[in-house]
TIBA-607276 format. One line per field, with one value per residue: residue number from 1; residue in three letters; chain; x, y, z of N, C-alpha, C, O in turn. Coordinates in steps of 0.001 Angstrom, whole numbers, plus 500000, padded with zeros to 6 digits. Layout:
num <- c(NUM,...)
residu <- c(ALA,...)
chaine <- c(A,...)
nX <- c(X,...)
nY <- c(Y,...)
nZ <- c(Z,...)
caX <- c(X,...)
caY <- c(Y,...)
caZ <- c(Z,...)
cX <- c(X,...)
cY <- c(Y,...)
cZ <- c(Z,...)
oX <- c(X,...)
oY <- c(Y,...)
oZ <- c(Z,...)
***
This chain:
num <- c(1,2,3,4,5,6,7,8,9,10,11,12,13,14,15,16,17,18,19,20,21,22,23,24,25,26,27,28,29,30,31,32,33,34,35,36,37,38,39,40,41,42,43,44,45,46,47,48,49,50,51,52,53,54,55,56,57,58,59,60,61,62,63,64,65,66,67,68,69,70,71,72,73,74,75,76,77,78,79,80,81,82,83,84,85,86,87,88,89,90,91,92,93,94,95,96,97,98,99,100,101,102,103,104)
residu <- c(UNK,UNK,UNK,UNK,UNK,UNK,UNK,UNK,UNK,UNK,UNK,UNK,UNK,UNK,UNK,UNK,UNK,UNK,UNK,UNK,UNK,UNK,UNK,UNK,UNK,UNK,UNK,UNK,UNK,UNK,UNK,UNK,UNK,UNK,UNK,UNK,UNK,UNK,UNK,UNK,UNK,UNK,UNK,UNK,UNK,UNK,UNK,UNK,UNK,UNK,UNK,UNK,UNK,UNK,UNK,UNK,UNK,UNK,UNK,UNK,UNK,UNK,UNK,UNK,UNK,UNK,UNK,UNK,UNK,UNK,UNK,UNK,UNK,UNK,UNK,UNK,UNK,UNK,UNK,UNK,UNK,UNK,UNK,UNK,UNK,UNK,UNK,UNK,UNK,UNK,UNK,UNK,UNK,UNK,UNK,UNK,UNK,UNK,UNK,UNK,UNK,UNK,UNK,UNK)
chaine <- c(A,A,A,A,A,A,A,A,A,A,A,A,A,A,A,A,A,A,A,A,A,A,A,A,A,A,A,A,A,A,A,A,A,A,A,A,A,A,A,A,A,A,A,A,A,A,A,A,A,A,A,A,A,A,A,A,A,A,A,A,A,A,A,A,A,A,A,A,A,A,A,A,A,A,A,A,A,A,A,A,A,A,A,A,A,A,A,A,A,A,A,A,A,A,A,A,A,A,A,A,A,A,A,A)
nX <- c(912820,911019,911233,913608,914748,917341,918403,919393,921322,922965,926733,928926,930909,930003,929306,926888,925637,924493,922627,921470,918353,917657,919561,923144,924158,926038,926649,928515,928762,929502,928181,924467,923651,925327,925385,923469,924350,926214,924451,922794,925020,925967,923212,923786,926086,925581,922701,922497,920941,918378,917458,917490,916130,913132,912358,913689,914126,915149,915301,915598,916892,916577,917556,915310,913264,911872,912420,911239,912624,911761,914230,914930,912924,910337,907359,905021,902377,899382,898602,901653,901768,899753,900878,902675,902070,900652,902391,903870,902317,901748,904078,904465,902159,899369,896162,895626,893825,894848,897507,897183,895828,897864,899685,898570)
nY <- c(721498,720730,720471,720834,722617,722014,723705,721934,722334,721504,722503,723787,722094,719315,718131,718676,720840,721148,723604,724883,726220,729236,728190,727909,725709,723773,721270,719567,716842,714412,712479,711689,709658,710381,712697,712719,711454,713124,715023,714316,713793,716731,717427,715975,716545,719522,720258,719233,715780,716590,718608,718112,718116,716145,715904,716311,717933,718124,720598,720358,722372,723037,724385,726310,724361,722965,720125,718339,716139,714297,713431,712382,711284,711458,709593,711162,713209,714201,717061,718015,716518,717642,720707,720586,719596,721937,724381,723177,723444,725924,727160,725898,727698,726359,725078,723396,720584,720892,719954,717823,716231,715844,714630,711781)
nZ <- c(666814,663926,660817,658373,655433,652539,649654,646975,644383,641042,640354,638457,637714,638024,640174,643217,645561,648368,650394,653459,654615,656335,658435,658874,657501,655231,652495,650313,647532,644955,644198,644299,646164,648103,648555,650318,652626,653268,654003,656170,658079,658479,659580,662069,663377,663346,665163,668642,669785,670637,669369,666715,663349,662749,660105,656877,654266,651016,648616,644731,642436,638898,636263,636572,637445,640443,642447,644865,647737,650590,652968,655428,657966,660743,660697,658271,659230,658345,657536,657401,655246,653772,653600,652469,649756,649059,648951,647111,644616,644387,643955,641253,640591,640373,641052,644256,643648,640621,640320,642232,640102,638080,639102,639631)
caX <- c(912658,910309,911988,914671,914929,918155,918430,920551,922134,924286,927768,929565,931848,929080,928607,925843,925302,923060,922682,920194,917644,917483,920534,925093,924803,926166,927548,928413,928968,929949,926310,922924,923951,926578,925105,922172,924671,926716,923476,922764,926172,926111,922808,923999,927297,925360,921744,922309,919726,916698,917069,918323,914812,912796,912086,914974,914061,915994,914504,916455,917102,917806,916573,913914,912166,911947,911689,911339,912093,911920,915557,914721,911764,909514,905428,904524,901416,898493,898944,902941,901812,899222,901146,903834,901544,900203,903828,904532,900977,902345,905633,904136,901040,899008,895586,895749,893775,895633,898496,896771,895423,898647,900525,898386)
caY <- c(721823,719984,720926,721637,722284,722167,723940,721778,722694,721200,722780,723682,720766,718021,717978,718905,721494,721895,724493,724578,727610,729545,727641,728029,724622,723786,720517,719005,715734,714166,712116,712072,708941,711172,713899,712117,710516,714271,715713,713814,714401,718404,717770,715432,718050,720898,719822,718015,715176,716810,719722,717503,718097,715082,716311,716728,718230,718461,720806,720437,723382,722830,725201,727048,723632,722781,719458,717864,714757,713828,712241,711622,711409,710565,709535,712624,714354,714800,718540,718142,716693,718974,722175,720231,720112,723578,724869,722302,723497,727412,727129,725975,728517,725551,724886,721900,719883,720382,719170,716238,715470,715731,713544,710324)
caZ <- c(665412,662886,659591,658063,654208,651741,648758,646416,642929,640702,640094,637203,637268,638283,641627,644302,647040,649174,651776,654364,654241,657879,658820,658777,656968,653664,652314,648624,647061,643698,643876,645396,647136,648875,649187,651517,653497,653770,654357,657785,659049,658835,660596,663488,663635,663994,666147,669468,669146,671184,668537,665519,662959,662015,658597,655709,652512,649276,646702,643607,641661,637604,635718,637189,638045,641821,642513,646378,648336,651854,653008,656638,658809,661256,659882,658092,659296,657408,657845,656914,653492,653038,653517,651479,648388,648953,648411,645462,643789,644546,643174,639724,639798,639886,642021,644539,642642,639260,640971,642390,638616,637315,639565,639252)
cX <- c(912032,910859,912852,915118,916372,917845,919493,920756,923679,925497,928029,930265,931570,928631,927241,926517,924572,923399,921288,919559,917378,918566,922087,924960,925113,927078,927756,929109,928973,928407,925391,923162,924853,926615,924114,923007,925229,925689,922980,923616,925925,925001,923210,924994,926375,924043,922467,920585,918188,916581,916919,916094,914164,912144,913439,914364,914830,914981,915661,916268,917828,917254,915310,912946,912762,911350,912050,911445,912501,912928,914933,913340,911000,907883,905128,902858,900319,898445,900140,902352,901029,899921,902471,903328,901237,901259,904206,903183,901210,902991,904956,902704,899785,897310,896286,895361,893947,896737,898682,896166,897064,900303,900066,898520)
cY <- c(720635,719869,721406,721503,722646,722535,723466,722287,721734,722642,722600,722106,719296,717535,718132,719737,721826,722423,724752,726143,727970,728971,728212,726695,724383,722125,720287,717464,715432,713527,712307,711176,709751,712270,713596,711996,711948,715101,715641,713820,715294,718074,717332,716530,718863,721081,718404,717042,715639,717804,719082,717292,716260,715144,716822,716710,718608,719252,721147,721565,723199,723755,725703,725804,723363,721183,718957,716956,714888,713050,711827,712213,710747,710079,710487,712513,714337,716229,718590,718066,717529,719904,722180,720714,721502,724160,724419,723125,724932,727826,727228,726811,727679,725001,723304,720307,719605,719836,717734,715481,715040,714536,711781,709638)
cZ <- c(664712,661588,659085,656276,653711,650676,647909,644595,642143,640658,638940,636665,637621,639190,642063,644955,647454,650680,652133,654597,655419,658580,658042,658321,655508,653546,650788,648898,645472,643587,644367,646584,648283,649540,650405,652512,654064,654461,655790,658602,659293,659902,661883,663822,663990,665002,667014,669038,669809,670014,667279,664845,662544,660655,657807,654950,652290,648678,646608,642751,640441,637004,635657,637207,639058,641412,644202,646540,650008,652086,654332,657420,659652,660556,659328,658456,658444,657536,656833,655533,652864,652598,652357,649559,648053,648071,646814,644297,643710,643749,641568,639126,639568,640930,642745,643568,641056,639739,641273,640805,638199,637897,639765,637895)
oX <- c(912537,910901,913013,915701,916852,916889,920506,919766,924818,925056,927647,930139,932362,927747,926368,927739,923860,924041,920283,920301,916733,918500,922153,925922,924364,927974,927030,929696,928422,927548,925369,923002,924777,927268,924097,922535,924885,926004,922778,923342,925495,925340,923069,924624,926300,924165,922808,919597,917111,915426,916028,915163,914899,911380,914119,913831,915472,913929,916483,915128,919057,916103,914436,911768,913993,910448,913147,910711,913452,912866,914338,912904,910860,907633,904698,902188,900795,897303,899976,902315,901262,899861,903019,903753,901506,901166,904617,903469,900735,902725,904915,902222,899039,897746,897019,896061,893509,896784,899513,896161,897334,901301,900826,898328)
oY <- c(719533,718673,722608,720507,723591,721890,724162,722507,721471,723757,721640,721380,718354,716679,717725,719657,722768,721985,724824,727115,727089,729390,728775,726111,724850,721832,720949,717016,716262,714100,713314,711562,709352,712748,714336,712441,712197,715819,716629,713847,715355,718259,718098,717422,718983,722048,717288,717384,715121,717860,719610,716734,715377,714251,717740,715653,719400,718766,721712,721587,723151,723932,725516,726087,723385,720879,719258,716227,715531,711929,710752,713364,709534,710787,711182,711665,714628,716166,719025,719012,718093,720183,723076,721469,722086,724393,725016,723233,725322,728685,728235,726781,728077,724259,722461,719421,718670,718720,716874,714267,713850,714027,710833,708427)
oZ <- c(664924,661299,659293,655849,654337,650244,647837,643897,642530,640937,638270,635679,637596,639240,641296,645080,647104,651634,651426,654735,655987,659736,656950,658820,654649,654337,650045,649883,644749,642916,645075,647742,649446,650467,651388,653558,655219,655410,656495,659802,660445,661071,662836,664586,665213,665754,666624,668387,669514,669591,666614,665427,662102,660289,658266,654615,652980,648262,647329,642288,640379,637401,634810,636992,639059,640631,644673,645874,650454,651581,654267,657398,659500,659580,660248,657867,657347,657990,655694,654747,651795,651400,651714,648684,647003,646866,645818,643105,642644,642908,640861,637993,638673,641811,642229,643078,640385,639221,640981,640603,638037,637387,639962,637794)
***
């Protein structure tokens, strides 16, 4: 496996959770710091390490904005980040290169 994304959310009462999309994983935490660190357990727990992905995404979910980060990885790809932006430039309806304007 190459990838493996989390969908996290706050909680009513201030937390985090994020659960893993195509996956039985789910964890929470009181911070982000916490949640990173919970986040790489579930995966070592649940991938032995030939399976265990070298890609972790977070998208954050607050009110209908998405936002992404990469927790663990090996080199990304020129491909990976492509298909990364594609998605990010999708999501907001947005061509590639308005995307790329709007992030320098």
């Amino acid at each position: 496996m190459n990838e493996i994304i989390f969908l996290v959310e706050e909680t009513p009462e201030g937390g985090l959770t994020a659960r893993a999309l195509g996956h039985s994983i789910y964890t929470d935490a009181d911070t982000i710091t916490e949640l990173h660190t919970n986040v790489r357990e579930a995966i070592t727990c649940h991938f032995d390490s030939a399976e265990k992905p070298a890609i972790i995404r977070l998208h954050f979910v607050c009110d209908e904005v998405i936002a992404a980060e990469t927790l663990a990885h090996s080199p990304l790809k020129t491909g990976t980040l492509s298909a990364f932006l594609n998605d990010v430039a999708q999501h907001f309806n947005l061509s590639r290169d308005e995307l790329l304007s709007r992030l320098v």
